[in-house]
C-alpha positions as CSV (number, residue, x, y, z in Angstrom):
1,X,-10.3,-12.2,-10.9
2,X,-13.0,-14.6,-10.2
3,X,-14.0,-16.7,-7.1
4,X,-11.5,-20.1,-6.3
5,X,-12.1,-23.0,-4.5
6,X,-11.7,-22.2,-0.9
7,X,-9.5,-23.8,1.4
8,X,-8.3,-23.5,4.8
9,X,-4.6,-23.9,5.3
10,X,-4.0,-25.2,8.5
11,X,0.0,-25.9,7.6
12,X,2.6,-23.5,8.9
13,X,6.1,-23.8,7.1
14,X,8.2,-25.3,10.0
15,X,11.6,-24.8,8.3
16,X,15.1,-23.4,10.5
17,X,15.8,-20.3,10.3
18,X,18.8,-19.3,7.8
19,X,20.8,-16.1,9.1
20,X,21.6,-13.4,5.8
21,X,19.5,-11.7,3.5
22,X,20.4,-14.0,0.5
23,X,16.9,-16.2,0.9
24,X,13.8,-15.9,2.1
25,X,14.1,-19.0,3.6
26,X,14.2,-16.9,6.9
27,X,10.8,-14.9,5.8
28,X,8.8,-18.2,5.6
29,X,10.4,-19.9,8.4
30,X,10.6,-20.2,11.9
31,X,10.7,-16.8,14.3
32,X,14.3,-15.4,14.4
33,X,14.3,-14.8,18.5
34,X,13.4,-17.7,20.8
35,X,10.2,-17.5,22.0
36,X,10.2,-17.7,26.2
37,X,7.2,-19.8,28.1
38,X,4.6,-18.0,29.4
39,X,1.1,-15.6,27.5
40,X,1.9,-13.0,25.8
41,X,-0.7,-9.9,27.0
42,X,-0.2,-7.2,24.1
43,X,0.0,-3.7,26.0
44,X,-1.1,-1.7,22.8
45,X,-3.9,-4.4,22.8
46,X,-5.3,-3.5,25.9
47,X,-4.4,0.4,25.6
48,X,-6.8,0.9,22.3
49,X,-9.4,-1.8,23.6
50,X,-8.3,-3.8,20.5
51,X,-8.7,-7.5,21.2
52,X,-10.2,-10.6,19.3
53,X,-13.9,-11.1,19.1
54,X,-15.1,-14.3,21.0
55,X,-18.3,-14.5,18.7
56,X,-15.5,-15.2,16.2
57,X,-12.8,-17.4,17.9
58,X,-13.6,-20.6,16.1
59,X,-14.0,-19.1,13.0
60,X,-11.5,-20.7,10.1
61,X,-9.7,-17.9,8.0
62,X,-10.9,-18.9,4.7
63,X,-8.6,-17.7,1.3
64,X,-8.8,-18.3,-2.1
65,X,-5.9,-20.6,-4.0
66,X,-3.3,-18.1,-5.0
67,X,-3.0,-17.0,-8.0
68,X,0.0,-15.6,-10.6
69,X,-0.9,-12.3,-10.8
70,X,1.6,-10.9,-14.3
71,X,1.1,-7.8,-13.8
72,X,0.9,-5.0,-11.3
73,X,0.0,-2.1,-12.9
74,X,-0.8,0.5,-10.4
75,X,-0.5,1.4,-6.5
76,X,-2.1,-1.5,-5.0
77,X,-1.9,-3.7,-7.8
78,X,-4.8,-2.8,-9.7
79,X,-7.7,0.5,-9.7
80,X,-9.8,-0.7,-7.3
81,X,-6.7,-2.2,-5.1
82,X,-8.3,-5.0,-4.6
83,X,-5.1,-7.9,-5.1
84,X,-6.4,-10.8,-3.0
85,X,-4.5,-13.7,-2.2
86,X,-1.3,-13.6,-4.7
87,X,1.0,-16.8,-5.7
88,X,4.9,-16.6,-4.1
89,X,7.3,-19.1,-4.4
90,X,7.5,-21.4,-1.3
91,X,11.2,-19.9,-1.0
92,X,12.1,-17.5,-3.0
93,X,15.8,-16.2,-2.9
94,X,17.5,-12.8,-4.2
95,X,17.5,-12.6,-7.8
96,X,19.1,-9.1,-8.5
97,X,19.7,-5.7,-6.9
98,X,19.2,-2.4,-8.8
99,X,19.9,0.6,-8.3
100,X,16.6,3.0,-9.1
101,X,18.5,6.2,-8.3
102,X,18.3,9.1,-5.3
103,X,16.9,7.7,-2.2
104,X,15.8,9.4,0.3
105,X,17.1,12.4,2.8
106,X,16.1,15.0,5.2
107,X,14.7,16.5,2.3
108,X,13.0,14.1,-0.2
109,X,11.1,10.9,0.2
110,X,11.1,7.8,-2.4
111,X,7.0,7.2,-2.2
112,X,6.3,5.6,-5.1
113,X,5.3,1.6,-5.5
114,X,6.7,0.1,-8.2
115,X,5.3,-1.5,-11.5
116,X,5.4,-4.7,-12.9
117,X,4.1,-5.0,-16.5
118,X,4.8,-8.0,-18.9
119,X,8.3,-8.5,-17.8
120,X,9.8,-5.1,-16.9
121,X,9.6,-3.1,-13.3
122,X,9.4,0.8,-13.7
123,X,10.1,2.8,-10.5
124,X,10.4,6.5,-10.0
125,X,13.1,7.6,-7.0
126,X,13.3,10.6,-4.9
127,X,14.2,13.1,-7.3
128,X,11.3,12.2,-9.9
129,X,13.5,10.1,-12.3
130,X,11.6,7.1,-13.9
131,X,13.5,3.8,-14.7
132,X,12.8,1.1,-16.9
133,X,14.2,-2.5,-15.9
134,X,14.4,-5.3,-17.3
135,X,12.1,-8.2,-14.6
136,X,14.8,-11.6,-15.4
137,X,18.0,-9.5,-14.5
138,X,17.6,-6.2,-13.4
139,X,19.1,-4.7,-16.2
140,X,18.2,-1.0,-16.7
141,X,16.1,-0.1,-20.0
142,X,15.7,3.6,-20.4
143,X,15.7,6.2,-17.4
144,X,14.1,9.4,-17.6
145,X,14.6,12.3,-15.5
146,X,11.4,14.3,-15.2
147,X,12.3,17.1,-13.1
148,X,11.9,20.5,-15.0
149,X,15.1,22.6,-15.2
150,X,13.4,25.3,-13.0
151,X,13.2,23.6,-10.2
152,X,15.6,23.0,-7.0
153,X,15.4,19.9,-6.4
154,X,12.6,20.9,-3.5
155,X,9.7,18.7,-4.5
156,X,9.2,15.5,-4.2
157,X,6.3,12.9,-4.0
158,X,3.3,11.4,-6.5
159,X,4.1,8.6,-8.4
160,X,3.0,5.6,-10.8
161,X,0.2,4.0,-13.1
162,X,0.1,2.1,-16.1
163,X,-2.8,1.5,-19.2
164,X,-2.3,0.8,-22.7
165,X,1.7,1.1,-22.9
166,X,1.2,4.0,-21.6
167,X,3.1,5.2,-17.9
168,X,1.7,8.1,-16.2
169,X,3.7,10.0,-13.2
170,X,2.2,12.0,-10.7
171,X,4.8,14.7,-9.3
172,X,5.7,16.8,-6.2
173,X,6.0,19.8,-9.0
174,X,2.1,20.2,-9.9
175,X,2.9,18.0,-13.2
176,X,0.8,14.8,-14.8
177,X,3.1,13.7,-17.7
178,X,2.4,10.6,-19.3
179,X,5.5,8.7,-20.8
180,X,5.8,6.0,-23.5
181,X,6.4,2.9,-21.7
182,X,8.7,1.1,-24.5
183,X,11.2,3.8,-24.2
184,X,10.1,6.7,-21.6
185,X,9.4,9.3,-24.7
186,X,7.3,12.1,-23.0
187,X,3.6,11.9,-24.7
188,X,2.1,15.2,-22.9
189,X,2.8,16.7,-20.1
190,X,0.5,19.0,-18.5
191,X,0.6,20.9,-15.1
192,X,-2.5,20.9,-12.4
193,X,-3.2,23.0,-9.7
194,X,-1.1,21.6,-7.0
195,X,1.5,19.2,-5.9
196,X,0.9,15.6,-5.5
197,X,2.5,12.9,-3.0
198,X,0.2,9.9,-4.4
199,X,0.7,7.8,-7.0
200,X,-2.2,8.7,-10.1
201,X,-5.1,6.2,-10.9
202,X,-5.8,5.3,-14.3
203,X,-8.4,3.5,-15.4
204,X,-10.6,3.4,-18.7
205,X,-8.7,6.1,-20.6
206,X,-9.0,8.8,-17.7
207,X,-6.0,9.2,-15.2
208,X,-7.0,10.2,-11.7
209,X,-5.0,12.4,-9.4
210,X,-5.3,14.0,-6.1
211,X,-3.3,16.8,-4.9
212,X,-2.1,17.9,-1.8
213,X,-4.9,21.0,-1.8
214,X,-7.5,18.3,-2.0
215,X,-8.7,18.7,-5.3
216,X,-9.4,15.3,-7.1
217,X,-8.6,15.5,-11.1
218,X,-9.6,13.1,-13.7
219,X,-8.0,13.6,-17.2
220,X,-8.0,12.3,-20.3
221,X,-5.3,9.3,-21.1
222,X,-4.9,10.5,-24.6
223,X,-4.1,13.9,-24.4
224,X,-4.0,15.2,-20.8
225,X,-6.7,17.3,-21.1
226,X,-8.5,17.7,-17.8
227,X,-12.3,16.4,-18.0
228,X,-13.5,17.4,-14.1
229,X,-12.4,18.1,-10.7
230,X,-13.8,17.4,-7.4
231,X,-12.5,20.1,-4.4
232,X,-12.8,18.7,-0.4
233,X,-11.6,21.0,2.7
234,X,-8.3,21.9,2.0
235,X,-5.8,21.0,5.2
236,X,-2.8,22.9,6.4
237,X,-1.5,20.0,7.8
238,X,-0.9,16.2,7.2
239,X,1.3,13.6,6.9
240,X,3.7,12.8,4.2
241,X,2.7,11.0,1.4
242,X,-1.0,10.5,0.4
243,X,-3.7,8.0,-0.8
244,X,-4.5,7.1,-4.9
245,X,-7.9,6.9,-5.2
246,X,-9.8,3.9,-6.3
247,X,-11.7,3.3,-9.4
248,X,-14.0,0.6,-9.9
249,X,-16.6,0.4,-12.7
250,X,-18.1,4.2,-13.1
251,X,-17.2,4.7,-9.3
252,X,-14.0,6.8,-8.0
253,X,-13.3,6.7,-4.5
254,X,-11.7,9.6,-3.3
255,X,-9.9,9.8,-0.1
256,X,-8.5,13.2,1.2
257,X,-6.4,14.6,4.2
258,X,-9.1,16.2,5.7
259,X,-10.9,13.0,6.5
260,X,-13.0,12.7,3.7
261,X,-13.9,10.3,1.6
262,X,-16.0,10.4,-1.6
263,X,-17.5,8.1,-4.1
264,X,-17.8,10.6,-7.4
265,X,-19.0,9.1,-10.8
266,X,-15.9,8.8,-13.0
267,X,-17.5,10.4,-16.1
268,X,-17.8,13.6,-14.8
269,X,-16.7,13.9,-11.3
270,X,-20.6,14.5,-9.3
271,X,-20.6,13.0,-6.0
272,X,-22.3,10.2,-5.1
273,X,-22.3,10.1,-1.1
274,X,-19.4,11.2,1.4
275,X,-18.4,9.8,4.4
276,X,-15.9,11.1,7.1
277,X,-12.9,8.8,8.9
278,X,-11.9,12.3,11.5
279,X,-12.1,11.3,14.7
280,X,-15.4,11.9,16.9
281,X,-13.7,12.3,20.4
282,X,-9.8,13.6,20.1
283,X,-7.8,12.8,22.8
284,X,-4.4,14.1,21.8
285,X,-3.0,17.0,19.0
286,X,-2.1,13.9,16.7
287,X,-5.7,12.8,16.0
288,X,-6.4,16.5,14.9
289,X,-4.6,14.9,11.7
290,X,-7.6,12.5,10.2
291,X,-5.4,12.1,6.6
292,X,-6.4,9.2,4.9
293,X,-2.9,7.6,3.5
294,X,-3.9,4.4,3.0
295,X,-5.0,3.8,-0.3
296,X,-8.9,3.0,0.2
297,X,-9.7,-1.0,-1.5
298,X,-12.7,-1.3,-3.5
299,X,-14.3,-5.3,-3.1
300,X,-17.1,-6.9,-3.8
301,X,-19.7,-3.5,-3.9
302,X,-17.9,-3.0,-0.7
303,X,-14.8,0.3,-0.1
304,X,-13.0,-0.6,2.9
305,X,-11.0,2.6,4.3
306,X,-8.9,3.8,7.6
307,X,-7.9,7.0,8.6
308,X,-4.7,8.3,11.2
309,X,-7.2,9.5,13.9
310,X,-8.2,6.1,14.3
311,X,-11.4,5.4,12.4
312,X,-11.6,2.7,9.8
313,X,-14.9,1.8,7.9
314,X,-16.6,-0.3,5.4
315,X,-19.1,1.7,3.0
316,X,-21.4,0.5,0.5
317,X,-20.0,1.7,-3.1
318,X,-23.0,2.5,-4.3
319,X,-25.2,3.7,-1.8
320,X,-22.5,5.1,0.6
321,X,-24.4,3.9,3.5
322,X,-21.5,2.4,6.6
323,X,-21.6,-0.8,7.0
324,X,-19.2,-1.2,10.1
325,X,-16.8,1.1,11.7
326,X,-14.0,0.0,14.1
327,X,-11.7,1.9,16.3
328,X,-8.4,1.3,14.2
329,X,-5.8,4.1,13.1
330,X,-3.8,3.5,10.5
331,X,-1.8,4.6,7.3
332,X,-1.5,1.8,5.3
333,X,-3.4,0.5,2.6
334,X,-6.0,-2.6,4.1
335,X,-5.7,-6.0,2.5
336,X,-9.0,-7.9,1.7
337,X,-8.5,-11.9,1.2
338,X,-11.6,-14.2,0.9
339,X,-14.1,-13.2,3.5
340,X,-11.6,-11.0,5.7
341,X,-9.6,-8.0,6.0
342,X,-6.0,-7.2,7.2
343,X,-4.4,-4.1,8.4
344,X,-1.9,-2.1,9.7
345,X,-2.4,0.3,12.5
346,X,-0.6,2.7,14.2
347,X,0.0,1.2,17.3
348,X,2.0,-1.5,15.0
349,X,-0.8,-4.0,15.3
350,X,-1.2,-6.3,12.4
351,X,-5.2,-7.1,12.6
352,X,-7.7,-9.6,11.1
353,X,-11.4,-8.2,10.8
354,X,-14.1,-10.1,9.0
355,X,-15.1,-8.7,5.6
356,X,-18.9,-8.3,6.6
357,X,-19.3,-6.4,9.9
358,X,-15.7,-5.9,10.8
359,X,-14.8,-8.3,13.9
360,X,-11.7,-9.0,14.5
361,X,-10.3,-12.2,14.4
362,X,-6.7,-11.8,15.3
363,X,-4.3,-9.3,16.7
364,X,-0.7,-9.5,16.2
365,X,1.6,-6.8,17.8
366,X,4.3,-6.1,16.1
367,X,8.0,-4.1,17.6
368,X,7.7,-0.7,18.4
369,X,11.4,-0.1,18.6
370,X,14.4,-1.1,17.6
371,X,15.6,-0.2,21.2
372,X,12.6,-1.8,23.2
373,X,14.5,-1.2,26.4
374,X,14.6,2.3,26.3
375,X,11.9,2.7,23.6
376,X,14.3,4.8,21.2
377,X,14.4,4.5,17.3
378,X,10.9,3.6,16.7
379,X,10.0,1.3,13.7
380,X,7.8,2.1,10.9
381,X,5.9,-0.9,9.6
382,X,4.1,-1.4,5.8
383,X,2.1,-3.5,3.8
384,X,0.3,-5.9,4.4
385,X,0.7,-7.9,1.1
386,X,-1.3,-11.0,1.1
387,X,1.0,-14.0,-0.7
388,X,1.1,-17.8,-1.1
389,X,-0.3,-18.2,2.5
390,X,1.4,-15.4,4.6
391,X,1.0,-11.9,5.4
392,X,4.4,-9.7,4.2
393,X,5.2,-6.5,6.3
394,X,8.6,-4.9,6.4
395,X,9.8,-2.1,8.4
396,X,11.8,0.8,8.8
397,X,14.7,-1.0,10.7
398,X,15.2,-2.9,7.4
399,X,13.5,-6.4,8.2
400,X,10.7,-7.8,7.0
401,X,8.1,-10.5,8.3
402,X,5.8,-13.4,7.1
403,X,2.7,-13.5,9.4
404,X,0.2,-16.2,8.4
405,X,-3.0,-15.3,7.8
406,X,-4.7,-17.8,9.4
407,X,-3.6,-17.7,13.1
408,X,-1.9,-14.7,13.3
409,X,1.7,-16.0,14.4
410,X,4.8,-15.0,13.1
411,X,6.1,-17.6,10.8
412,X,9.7,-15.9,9.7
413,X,11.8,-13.0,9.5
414,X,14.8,-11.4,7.3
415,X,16.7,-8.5,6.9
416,X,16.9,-6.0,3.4
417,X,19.7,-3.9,2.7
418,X,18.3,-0.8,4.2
419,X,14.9,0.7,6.0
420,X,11.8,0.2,3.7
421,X,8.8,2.9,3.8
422,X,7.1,1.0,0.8
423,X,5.1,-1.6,0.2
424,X,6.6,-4.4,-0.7
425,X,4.8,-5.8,-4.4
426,X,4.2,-9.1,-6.3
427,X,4.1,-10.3,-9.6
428,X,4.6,-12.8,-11.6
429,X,5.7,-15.3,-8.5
430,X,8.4,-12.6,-7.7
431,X,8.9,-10.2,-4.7
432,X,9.9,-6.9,-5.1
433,X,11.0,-4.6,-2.4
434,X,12.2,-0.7,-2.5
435,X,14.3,0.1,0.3
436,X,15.0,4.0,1.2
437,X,18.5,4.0,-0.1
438,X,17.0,3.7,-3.7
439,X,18.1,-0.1,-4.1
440,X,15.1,-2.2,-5.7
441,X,15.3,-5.9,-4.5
442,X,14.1,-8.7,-6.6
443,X,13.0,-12.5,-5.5
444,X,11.7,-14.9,-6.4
């Protein structure tokens, strides 16, 4: 990807806001509510001792130009999830809708990202069915319904990578099949021990998976043979969905349920070191669940990683030795840009930490419920996704947000056509959203 010029961008976009979901005016606007006089002391903030360094207060967020990133070809963009700063039209507006097929229910879950490969989008839905569409108008290519006939319609989860025309699809069913990407012909399909709720890895002609037993297995992109596997503690419980692991180089970074986190050599699956993000001191039942969901990013030498029960770290890839931990929960992929890291955490607190020893630069709190009043329907938040100078989150009360990067403030706001679980993706100076419903969102 290479190092650009940095900069510091000390503009924020001070257009009106535009009510309806037509534009995203809104998202790189002005804040939708009208901000009342007074500071603003974040309780969250002060509850989990989360607050910004004052060794680092004058500090100037530095970030690459953007650039046009054509493809994204796995979950988080790339193997070692490692994006940066992507370009975004200044105001993009809704292209096209699609529809990618069953949304989610009580019981199933859309949890795969989608794809973006030289001018189509694949996306799998609730039900394991893979769709093909066409990037200018949304136009539906081939569809391919994966579920085997046995089944009923119980499992759900895994989902997509891409390599060498190739599409491979991870599935609640204990299946890796790998698909033709021209026309969603089945190559091979070959079952593994256990379900999956992540999306596979795939990387140098080997496809990465983890399962929901906690068994990491690398197999071969030609045939589906399986080369190794790599077993951590198996949990009984967890949260739902899972992390991809990250490949860079001969390094696979594999994060599990239990807590664990391990950096194997990709050739034949020997670990390298281990780490763990499960909580030291657990104050209440949910920290007993140390799942790592968010994909770990892989930058610079450097795997950057945060765990539910409230532990995030940076660890050397080779060596394994910590390099910084903070107390942050979260389960949500981090986002490096330039010489900093953003995140998501639990408490629905959009942080800034500096890349090197992890102090934080900003704090932004974000809504906890839709009904703040009576703190009823809480909102679940996702992303970040770092592009053309702001910060993209969206939410499970169907809104989304732009957040610069550099100061922390809330530049804009919209609303989507339903709740959004997913991480919102860019490619190709176009914005792609999934919402629950099963609609896929295109803009650009």
């Amino acid at each position: 990807m290479g190092v650009k010029t940095l900069r510091l961008a000390g503009l924020i976009v001070g257009a009106a806001f535009l009510s309806g979901c037509e534009t995203l005016g809104d998202l790189f606007g002005s804040p939708p509510e009208e901000i009342l006089p007074g500071e603003r002391i974040s309780i969250l903030t002060i509850d989990r001792g989360l607050s910004p360094d004052a060794s680092v207060a004058e500090v100037p967020v530095l970030l690459s130009e953007p650039y046009v990133n054509g493809r994204w070809t796995q979950y988080g963009g790339s193997p070692d999830h490692a994006m940066y700063h992507l370009a975004l039209a200044k105001e993009p507006r809704r292209a096209w809708t699609s529809d990618v097929g069953a949304g989610s229910a009580s019981d199933r879950r859309i949890l795969a990202q989608p794809l973006v490969v030289d001018g189509t989008i694949y996306t799998m839905d609730a039900l394991s069915t893979v769709t093909a569409f066409e990037a200018e108008r949304g136009r539906a290519l081939w569809r391919q319904d994966l579920e085997p006939e046995f089944e009923d319609r119980g499992y759900f989860g895994g989902g997509l990578a891409y390599e060498n025309g190739r599409l491979f699809v991870s599935t609640g069913f204990a299946e890796v099949i790998a698909l033709n990407a021209a026309d969603g012909q089945v190559v091979w399909r070959k079952s593994v021990p256990g379900p999956m709720r992540a999306a596979p890895t795939a990387a140098g002609g080997r496809v990465f998976v983890v399962t929901t037993a906690n068994q990491t297995i690398a197999m071969s992109a030609d045939d589906g043979r399986q080369l190794w596997a790599h077993s951590g503690i198996e949990e009984t419980t967890g949260l739902l969905g899972g992390a991809s692991p990250a490949v860079s180089g001969s390094t696979v970074v594999a994060p599990y349920s239990s807590g664990e986190i391990f950096g194997l050599l990709a050739e034949n699956g020997r670990p390298l070191w281990s780490e763990s993000l499960a909580a030291v001191n657990r104050t209440d039942p949910l920290a007993d669940i140390a799942q790592i969901r968010g994909a770990p990013v892989i930058d610079r030498d450097m795997v950057f990683a945060v765990s539910h029960s409230g532990r995030m770290i940076a660890i050397d890839l080779r060596r394994g030795l910590r390099a910084w931990e903070r107390d942050i929960g979260g389960v949500e992929m981090p986002w490096v840009g330039g010489d900093f890291v953003f995140v998501l955490s639990s408490d629905a607190q959009l942080i800034c930490l500096t890349r090197k020893d992890g102090r934080i630069r900003w704090v932004l709190p974000l809504e906890r419920f839709e009904d703040p009043e009576d703190q009823e329907d809480p909102i679940q938040w996702t992303g970040p996704v770092l592009a053309g100078d702001r910060l993209i989150v969206a939410g499970s009360h169907g809104k989304a947000l732009s957040v610069s990067p550099y100061t922390g403030e809330v530049i804009g706001a919209i609303d989507l056509p339903g709740a959004v679980s997913i991480a919102p993706v860019v490619a190709a100076n176009a914005l792609y959203f999934v919402t629950d419903s099963g609609s896929l969102v295109a803009m650009r």
